[in-house]
N, C-alpha and C positions, 0 to 999 in steps of 0.2 A: 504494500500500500504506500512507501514510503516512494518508492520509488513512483508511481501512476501518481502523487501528489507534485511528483517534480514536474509533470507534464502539467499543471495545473495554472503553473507560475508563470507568467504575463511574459511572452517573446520565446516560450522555450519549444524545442522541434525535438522533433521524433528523433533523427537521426542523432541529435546532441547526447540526447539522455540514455539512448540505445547503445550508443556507441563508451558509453561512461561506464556503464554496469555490466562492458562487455554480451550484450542481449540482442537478438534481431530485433529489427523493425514489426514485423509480421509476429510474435511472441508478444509485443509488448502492444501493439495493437490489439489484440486478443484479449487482453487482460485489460485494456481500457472498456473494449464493449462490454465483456461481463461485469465489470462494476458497473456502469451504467444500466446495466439491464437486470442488476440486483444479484447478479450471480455468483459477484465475488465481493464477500464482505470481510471484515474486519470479525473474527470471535474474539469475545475478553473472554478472560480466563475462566475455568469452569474445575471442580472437584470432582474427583474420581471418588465413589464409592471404595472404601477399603474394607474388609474384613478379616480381623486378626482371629489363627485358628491357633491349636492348642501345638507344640513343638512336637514333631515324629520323635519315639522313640531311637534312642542311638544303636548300634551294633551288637547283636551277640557275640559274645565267645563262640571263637569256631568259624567266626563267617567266611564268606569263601571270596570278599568282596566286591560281590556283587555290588551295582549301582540300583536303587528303585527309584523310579522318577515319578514326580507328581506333577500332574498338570490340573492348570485351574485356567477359565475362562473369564475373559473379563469384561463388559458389557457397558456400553454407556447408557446412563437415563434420561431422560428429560427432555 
């Protein structure tokens, strides 16, 4: 966004700002019609859901070290 705001500034071209952030013309053009057309906005910050669960048990005597892997999903809300 920082950058689509430099195009905003009074006398500033495509080419100048494209060529500043090392970006095509065609990329950065793209990115001005989605903002204009609501498609590219700014999100502030938002909280992930977190859920503390109880620590796995550690290793028996004997193990053969094996690895167990747990996988857990994680979802946005809102």
């Amino acid at each position: 966004m920082r950058i689509l705001a430099e195009l905003d500034e009074p006398g500033a071209k495509f080419n100048d700002v494209a060529r500043r952030h090392d970006l095509s013309r065609g990329l950065l053009w793209q990115w001005r019609e989605a903002r204009q057309r609501g498609r590219l906005v700014e999100d502030g910050p938002v909280f992930v859901p977190l859920r503390v669960v109880p620590e796995l048990p550690g290793p028996e005597r004997g193990d053969t070290g094996a690895v167990t892997a747990v996988l857990s999903t994680c979802q946005a809300t809102g």
